[in-house]
C-alpha positions as CSV (number, residue, x, y, z in Angstrom):
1,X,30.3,-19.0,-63.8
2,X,31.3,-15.3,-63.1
3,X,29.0,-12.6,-61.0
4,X,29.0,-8.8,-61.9
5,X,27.3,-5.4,-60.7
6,X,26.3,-2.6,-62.6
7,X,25.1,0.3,-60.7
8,X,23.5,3.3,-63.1
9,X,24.7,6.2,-60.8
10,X,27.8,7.9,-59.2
11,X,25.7,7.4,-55.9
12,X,28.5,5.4,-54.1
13,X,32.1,5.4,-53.7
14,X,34.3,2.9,-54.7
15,X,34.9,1.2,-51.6
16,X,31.1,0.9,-50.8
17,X,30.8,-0.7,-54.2
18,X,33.9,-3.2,-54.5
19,X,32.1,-4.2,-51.1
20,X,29.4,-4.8,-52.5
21,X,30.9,-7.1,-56.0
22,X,32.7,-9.3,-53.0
23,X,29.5,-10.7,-52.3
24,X,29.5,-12.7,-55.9
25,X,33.5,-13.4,-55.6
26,X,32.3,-17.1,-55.2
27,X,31.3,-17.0,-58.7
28,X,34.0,-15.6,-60.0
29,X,37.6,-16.4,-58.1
30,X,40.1,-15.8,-61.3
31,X,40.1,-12.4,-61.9
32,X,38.4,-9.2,-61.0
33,X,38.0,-5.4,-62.6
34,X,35.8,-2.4,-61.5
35,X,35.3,-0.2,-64.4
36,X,34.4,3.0,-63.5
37,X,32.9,5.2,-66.4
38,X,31.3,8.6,-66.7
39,X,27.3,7.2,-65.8
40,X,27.6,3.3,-65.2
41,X,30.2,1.5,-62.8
42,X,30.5,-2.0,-63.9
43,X,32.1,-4.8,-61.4
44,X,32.9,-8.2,-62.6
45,X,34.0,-11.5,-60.8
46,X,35.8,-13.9,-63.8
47,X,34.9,-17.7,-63.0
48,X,37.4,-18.2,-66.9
49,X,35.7,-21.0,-69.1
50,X,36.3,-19.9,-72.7
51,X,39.3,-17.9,-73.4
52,X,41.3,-18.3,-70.2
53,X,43.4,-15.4,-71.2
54,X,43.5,-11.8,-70.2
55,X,41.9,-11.0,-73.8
56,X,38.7,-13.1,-72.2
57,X,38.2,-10.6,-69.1
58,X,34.9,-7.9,-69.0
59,X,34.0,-5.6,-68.7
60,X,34.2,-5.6,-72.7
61,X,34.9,-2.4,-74.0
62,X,34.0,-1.6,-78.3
63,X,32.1,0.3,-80.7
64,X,31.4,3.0,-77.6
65,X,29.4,0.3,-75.5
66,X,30.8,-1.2,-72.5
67,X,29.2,-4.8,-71.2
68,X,29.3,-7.6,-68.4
69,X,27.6,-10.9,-69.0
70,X,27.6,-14.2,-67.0
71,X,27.0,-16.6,-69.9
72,X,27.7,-19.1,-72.5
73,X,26.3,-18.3,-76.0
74,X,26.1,-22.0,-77.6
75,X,25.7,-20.3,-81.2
76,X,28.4,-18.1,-81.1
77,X,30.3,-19.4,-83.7
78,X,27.6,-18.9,-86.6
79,X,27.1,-15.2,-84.6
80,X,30.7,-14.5,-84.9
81,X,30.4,-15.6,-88.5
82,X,27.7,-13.3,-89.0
83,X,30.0,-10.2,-87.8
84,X,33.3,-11.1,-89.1
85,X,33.4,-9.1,-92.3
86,X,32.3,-6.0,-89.8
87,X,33.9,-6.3,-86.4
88,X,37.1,-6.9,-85.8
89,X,37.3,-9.8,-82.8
90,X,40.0,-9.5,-80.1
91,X,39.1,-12.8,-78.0
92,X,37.9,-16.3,-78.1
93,X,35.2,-15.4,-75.6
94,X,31.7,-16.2,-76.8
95,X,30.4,-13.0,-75.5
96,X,32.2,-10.8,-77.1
97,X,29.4,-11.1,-80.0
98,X,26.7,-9.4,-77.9
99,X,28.3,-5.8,-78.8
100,X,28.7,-6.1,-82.6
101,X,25.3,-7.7,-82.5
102,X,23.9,-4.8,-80.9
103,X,25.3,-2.4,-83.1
104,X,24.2,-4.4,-86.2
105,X,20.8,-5.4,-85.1
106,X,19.3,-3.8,-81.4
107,X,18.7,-5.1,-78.7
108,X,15.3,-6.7,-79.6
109,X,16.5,-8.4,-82.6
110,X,20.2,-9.0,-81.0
111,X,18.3,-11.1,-77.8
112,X,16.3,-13.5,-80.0
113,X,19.2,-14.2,-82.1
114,X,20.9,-15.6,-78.8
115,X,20.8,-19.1,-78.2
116,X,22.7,-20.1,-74.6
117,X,22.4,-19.4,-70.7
118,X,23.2,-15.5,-69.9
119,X,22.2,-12.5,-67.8
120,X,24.3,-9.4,-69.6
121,X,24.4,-5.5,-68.7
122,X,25.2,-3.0,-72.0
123,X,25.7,0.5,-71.6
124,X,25.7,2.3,-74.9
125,X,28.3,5.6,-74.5
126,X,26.2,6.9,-77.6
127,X,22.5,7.2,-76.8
128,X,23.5,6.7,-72.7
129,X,20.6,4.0,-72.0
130,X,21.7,1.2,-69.7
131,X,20.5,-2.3,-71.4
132,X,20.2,-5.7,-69.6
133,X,18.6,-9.4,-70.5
134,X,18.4,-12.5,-68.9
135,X,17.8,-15.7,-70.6
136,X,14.1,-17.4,-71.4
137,X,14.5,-20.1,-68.5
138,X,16.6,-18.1,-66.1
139,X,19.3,-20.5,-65.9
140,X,21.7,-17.5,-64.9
141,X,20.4,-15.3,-62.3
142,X,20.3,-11.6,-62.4
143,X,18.4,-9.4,-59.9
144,X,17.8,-5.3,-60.3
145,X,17.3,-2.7,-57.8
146,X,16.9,1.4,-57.4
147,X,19.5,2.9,-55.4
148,X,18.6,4.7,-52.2
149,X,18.9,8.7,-52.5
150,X,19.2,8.9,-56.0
151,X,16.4,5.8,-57.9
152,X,18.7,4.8,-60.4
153,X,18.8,1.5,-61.4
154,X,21.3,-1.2,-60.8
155,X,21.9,-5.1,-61.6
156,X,24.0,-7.4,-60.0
157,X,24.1,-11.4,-60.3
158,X,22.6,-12.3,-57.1
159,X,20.1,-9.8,-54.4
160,X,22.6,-10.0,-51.9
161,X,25.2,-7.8,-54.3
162,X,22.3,-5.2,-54.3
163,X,21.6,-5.1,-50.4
164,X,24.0,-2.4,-49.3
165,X,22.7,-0.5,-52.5
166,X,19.4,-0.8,-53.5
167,X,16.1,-0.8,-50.5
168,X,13.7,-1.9,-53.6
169,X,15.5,-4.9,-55.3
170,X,13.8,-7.9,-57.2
171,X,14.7,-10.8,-59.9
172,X,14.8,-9.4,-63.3
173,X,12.8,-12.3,-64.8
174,X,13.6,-14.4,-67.8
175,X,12.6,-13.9,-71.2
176,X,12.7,-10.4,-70.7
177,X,14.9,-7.0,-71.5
178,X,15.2,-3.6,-70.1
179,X,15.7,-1.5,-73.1
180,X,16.9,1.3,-70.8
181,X,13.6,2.6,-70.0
182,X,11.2,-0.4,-69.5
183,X,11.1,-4.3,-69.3
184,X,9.9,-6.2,-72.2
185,X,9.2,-9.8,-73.1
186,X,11.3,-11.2,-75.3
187,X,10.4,-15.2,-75.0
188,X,8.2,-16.9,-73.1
189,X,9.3,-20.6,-72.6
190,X,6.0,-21.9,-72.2
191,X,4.3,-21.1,-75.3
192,X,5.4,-22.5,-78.8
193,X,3.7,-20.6,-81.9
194,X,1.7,-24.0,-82.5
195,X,1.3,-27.0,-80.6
196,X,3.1,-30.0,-82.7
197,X,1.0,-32.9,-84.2
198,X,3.4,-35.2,-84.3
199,X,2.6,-38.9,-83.2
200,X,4.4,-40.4,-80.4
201,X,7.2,-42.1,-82.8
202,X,8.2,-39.0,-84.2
203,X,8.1,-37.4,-80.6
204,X,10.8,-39.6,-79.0
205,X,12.9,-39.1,-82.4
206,X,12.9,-35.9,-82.0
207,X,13.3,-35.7,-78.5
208,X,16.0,-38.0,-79.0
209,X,18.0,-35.9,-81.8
210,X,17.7,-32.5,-79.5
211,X,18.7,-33.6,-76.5
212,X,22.0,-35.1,-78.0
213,X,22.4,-31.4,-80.0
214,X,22.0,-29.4,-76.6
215,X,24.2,-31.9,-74.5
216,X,26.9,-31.7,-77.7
217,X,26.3,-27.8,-77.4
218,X,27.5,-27.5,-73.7
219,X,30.6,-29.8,-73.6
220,X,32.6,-26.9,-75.9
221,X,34.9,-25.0,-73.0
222,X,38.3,-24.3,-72.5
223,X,38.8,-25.8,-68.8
224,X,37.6,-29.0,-67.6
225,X,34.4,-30.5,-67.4
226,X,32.3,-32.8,-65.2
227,X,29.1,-34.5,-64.5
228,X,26.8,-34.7,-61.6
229,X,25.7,-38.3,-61.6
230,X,22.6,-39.2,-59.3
231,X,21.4,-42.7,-61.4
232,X,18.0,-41.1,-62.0
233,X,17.2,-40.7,-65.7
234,X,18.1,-37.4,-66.5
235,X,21.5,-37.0,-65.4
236,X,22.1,-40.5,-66.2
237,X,21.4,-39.9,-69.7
238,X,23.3,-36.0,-69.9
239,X,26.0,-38.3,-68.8
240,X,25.1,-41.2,-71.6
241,X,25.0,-38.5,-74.2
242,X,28.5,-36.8,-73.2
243,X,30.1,-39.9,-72.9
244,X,29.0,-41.0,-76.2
245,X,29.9,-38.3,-77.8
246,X,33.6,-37.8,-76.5
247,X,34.7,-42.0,-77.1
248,X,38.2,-41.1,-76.2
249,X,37.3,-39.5,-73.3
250,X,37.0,-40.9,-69.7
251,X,33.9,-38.1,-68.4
252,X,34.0,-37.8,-64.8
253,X,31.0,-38.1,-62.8
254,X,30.1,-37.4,-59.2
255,X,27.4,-38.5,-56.3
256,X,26.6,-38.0,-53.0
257,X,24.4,-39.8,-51.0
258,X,23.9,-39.6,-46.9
259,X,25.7,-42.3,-44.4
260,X,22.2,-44.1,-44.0
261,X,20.5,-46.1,-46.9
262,X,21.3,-43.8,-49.6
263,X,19.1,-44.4,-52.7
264,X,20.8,-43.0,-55.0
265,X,24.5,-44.1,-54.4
266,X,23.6,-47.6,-55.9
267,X,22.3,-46.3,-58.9
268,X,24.8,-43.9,-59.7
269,X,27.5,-46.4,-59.5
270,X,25.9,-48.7,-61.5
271,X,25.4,-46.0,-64.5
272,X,29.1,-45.1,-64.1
273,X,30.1,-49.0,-64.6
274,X,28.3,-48.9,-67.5
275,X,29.7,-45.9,-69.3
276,X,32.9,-46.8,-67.9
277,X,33.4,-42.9,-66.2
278,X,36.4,-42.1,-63.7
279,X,33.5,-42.0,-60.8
280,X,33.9,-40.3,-57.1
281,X,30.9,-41.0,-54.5
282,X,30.8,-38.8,-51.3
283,X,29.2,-39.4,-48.3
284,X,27.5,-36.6,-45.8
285,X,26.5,-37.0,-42.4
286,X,24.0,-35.4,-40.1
287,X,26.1,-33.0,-38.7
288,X,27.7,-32.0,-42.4
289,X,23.6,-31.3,-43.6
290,X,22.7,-29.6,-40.3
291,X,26.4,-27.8,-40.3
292,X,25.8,-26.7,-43.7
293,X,22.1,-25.4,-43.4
294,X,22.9,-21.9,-43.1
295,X,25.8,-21.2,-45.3
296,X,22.9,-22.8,-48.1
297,X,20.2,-20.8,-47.1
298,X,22.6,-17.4,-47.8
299,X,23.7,-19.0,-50.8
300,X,20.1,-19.6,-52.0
301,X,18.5,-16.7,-51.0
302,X,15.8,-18.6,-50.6
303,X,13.2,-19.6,-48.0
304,X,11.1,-22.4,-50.4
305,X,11.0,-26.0,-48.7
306,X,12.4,-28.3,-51.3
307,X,14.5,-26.1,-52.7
308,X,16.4,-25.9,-49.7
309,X,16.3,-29.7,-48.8
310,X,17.2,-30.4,-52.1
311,X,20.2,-27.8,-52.3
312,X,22.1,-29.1,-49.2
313,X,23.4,-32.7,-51.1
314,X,24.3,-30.6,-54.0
315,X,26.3,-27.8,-52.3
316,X,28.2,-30.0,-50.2
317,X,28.9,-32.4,-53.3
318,X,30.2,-29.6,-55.4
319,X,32.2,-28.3,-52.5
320,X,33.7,-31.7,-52.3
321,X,34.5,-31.3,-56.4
322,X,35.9,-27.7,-56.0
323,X,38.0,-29.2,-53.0
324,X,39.6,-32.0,-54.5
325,X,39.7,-31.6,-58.7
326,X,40.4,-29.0,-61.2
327,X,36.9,-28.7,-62.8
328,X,35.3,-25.6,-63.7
329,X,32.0,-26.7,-65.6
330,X,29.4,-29.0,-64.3
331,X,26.6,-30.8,-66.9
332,X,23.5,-31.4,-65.1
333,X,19.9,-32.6,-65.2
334,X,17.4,-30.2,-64.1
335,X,14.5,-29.2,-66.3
336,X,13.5,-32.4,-67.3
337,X,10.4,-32.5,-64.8
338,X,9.3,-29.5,-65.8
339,X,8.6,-30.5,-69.1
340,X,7.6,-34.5,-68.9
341,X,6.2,-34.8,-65.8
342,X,6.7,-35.1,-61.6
343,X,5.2,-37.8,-59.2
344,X,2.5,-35.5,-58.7
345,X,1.8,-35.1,-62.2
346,X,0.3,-38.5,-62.6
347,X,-2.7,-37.2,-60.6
348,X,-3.3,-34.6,-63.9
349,X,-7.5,-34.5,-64.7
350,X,-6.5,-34.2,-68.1
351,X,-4.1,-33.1,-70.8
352,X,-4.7,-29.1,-70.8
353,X,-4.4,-29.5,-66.9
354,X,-0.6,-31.4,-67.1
355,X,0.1,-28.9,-69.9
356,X,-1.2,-25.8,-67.9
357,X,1.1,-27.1,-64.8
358,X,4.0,-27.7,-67.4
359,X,3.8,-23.9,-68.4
360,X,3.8,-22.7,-64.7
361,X,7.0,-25.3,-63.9
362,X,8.3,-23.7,-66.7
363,X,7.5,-20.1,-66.0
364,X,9.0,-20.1,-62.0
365,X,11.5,-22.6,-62.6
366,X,14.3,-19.7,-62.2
367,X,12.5,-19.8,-58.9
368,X,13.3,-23.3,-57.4
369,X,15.2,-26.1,-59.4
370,X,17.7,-23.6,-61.6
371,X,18.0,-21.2,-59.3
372,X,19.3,-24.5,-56.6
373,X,21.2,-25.8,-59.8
374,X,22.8,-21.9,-60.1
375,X,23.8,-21.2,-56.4
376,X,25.0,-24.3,-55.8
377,X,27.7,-25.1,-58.4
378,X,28.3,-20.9,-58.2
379,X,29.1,-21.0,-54.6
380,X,31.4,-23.4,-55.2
381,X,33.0,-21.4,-58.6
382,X,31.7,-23.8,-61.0
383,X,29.5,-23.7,-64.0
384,X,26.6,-25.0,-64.5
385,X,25.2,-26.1,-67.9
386,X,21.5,-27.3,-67.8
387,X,20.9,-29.7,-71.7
388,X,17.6,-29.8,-70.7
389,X,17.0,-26.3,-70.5
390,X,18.2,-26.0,-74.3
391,X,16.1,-23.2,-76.2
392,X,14.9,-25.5,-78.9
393,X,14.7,-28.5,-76.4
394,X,12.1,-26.7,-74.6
395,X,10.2,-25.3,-76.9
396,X,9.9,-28.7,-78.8
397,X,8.8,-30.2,-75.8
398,X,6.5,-27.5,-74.6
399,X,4.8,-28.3,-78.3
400,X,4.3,-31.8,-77.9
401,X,0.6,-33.5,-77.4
402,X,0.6,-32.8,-73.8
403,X,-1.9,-36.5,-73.8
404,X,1.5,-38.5,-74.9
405,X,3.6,-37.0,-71.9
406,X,0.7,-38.0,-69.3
407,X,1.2,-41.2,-67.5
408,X,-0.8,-43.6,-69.4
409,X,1.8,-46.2,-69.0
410,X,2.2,-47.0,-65.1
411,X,5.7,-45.5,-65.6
412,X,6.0,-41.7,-65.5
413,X,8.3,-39.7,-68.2
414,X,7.8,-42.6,-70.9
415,X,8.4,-40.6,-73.6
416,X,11.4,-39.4,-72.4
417,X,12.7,-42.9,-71.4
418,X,11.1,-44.1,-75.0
419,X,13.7,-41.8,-76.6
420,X,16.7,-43.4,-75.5
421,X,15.1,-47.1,-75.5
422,X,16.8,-48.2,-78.8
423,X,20.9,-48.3,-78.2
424,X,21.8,-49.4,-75.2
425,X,22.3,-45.7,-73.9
426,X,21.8,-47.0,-70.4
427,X,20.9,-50.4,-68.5
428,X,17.2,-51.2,-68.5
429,X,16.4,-51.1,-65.0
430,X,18.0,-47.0,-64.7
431,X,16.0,-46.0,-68.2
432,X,12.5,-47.6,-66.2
433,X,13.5,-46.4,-62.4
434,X,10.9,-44.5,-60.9
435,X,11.6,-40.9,-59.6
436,X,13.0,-40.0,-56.9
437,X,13.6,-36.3,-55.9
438,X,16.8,-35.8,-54.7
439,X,16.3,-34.6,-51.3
440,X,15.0,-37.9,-50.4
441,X,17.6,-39.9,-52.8
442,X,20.2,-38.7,-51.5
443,X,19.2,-40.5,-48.2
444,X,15.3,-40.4,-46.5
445,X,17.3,-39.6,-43.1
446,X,18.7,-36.5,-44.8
447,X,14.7,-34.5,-44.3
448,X,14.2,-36.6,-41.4
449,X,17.4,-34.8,-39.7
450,X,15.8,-31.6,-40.5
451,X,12.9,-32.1,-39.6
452,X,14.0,-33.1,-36.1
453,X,16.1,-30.2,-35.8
454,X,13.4,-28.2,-36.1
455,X,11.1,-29.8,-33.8
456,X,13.8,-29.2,-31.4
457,X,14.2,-25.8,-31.7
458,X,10.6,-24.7,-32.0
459,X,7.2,-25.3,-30.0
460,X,3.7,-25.0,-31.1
461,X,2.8,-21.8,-29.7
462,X,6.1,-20.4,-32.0
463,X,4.6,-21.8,-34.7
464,X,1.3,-20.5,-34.1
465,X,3.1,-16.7,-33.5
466,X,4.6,-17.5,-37.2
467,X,1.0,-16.2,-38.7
468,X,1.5,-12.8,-37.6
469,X,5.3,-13.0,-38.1
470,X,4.9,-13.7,-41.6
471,X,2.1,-12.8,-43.3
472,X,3.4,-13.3,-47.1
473,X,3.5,-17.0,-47.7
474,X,3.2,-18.0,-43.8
475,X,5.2,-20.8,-42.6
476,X,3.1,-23.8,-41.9
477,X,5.3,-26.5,-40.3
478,X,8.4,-25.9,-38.1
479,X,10.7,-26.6,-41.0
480,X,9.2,-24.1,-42.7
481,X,10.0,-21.8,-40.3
482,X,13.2,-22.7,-39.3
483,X,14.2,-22.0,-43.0
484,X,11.9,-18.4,-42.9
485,X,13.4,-17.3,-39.7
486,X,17.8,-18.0,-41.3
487,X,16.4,-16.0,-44.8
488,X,15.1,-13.3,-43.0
489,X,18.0,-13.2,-40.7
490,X,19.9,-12.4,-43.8
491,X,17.3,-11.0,-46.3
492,X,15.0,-9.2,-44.0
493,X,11.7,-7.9,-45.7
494,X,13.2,-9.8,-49.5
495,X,10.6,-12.6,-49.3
496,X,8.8,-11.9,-52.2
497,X,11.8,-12.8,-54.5
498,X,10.1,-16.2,-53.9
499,X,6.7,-16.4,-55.6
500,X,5.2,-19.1,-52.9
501,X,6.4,-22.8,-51.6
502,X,6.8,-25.0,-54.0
503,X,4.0,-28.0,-54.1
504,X,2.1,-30.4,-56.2
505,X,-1.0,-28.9,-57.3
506,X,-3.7,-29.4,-54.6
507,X,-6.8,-28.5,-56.9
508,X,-6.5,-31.9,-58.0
509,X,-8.1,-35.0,-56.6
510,X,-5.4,-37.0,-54.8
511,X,-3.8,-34.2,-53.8
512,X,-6.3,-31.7,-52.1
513,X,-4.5,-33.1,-48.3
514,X,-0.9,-32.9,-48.8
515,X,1.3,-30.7,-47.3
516,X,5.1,-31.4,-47.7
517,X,6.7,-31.0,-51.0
518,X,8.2,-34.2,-51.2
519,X,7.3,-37.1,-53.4
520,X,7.4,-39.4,-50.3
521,X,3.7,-37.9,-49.2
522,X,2.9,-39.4,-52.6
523,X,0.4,-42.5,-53.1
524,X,2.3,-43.3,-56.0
525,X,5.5,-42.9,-54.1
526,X,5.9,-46.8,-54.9
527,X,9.4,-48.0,-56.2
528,X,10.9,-44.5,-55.7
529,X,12.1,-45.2,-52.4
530,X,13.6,-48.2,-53.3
């Protein structure tokens, strides 16, 4: 993972903007470089993956362009293919392509042939436009701002780069490029050109066969690799899939769980037993969730309920990995809910209505579960790499008969689980576990801590004052406001980088009365808590 600024404008000194590129240096520890140039400064933090030599460093400098990008191009072998009888390549970095492929093709053409997780900035020395593009899901973050006297524009990894720089700043949002003058849609992850007809055999084949491909496509990096492991089906089978792909490999997995009745801990042992991985639990407390609130909160830059219950196991688990082992990439499982279905989507009226909510996941997951995957592994200079997120994974998934990913079976994601039935990928019980979200997995006394805390700290009457304190998205519980009141503490007036709270769809029956994210509120809550 690396973090960069690019700031169109000769606005600031040096010392205002190295300042400023500090604020990623979590994302990038290795190495870093402030290129200075005639209309653009660039800044980059190196977090080195592929090509851990000096050759592998950005800002990239050829064919009178200059570029940053936080990414891993998955195709880049058949791109550098492509360019090899017309570019002459001085690293193993996958994105030193992005150049030569803007100089063959543009920048429209250049973005669709891309297939990986990247935000990029490309400043063209010839026609002196600034370019920048962010991947269709957003699974690397990039925000863009105006700078203060002067308007001109800037991008930086996270909002918190941009603060000292920009007043206006928001997320640049996925599927999109700025072609130096406006943003334009490049991809939008939750339409597919048809819908698929395919019958629910030939569905789980071929959600079977793409999932291995975009697993195989993100183990490929030069410095070590590791697994989250919760024992819920998703990263149970990224974990399945890696390990069965590298047989002479011992993978290395990694769960948390709280010092009170974790769920999850159980589960996660019991899928590392059966791949037979070199498996590390960790254990948090009270004090390490409430101890930790803050720093995740900053990290997040977000104020959205779950997101931040959610985020606190995972920051402090992949603290614990930076802490005590070499790794530098993390696989994990998000996505996969977005696509085939939460605890709340059992309560669907009908197929257009679960496929309607699937395309809004989709649309703000760069929002909520990516941007928690993002900040947390970041913070802790790691990547992340999201299978389920791959380009074709999605959009095969997004094309499938909405009515075979509804929850006609009494067991939600069946599809999915269907897929990896046949070959013992993973013990029966962990392919047919129910959901559980991870903020209440990890432990139930993990929100019930929080919540706690917060009655503690807040009455009713400041709860009530809360309405005219914050009138975008008001906070409607004392969590909520505990959370509201640490973001705007260090993000004042930034809320509307988060759309709204993320919650099940109260339009539908079932669900018209709830009001707390978590699955536990759920009718259907059932075996997840077990």
């Amino acid at each position: 993972m690396c973090g960069f600024l690019a700031v169109a404008s000769k606005e600031f000194d040096l010392k205002t903007f190295d300042e400023a590129l500090a604020k990623n240096e979590d994302r990038g520890p290795d190495m870093t470089r402030v290129f200075d140039e005639l209309d653009v400064t660039f800044g980059f933090n190196r977090l080195a993956i592929m090509d851990l030599s000096d050759s592998g460093m950005q800002p990239f400098e050829s064919l009178d362009c200059t570029l940053v990008c936080n990414g891993e191009i998955y195709n880049y072998p058949e791109l550098k293919k492509n360019l090899e009888t017309d570019y002459q390549f001085t690293s193993g970095s996958d994105c030193e392509v992005l150049i030569p492929l803007y100089r063959k093709y543009g920048i429209d053409t250049m973005i669709k042939m891309l297939d990986g997780e990247f935000a990029f900035v490309l400043y063209d020395h010839k026609s002196k436009k600034v370019y920048a593009g962010r991947d269709i899901i957003g699974i690397r973050p990039m925000f863009y701002g105006y700078t203060k006297k002067e308007g001109k524009i800037a991008f930086a990894s996270t909002g918190k780069t941009l603060l000292d720089l920009c007043d206006e700043i928001h997320p640049f949002v996925p599927g999109h490029y700025y072609d130096g003058e406006k943003f334009v849609a490049y991809h939008e992850s939750d339409l597919t050109p048809k819908m698929s007809t395919d019958d629910f055999k030939t569905a789980t084949s071929k959600i079977h066969d793409l999932l291995i491909s975009a697993v195989d496509r993100r183990l490929a990096s030069d410095a070590p690799v590791g697994y989250l492991l919760s024992g819920g089906l998703d990263s149970s089978l990224v974990c399945s899939i890696a390990a069965r792909l590298q047989p002479n490999t011992k993978i290395r997995t990694f769960a948390i769980g709280m010092d009170q009745n974790p769920i999850d801990l159980k589960y996660a042992r019991e899928v590392a037993d059966y791949l037979g991985t070199d498996h590390t639990e960790f254990i948090m407390t009270r004090e390490d969730v409430l101890g930790a609130l803050r720093e995740v909160i900053y990290t997040l830059e977000s104020w959205d309920i779950t997101t931040i219950r959610a985020s606190i196991g995972m920051y402090i688990l992949c603290k614990k990995i930076h802490e005590t082992t070499d790794l530098k990439v993390i696989l994990t499982g998000e996505c996969s809910d977005e696509l085939f279905g939460y605890k709340y989507t059992d309560f669907a009226p009908s197929a257009e209505e679960f496929q309607k909510e699937a395309a809004k996941r989709m649309r703000e997951l760069y929002m909520y579960d990516v941007l928690r995957a993002d900040r947390c592994i970041s913070a802790n200079s790691l990547e992340g790499r999201v299978p389920f997120a791959d380009r074709e994974f999605v959009d095969y998934a997004m094309s499938v008969d909405p009515n075979l990913k509804m929850n006609h079976y009494h067991k939600g994601k069946f599809l999915l689980r269907k897929a990896f039935e046949e070959g013992e990928w993973l013990p029966k019980d962990i392919l047919m576990r129910e959901k559980a979200a991870f903020s209440d997995a990890v432990g139930h006394s993990m929100v019930d801590d929080l919540k706690e805390y917060a009655e503690s700290k807040y009455s009713d009457a400041d709860l009530e004052k809360a309405k005219d304190k914050y009138p975008y998205k008001t906070t409607f519980t004392k969590e909520s406001l505990l959370y509201r009141d640490i973001f705007e503490e260090f993000f004042p007036g930034k809320a509307e980088w988060i759309k709204d709270y993320w919650m099940p769809n109260k339009t539908w029956a079932g669900l018209d009365s709830v009001n707390d994210p978590s699955a536990r509120v759920l009718s259907n809550y059932g075996d997840s808590g077990k």
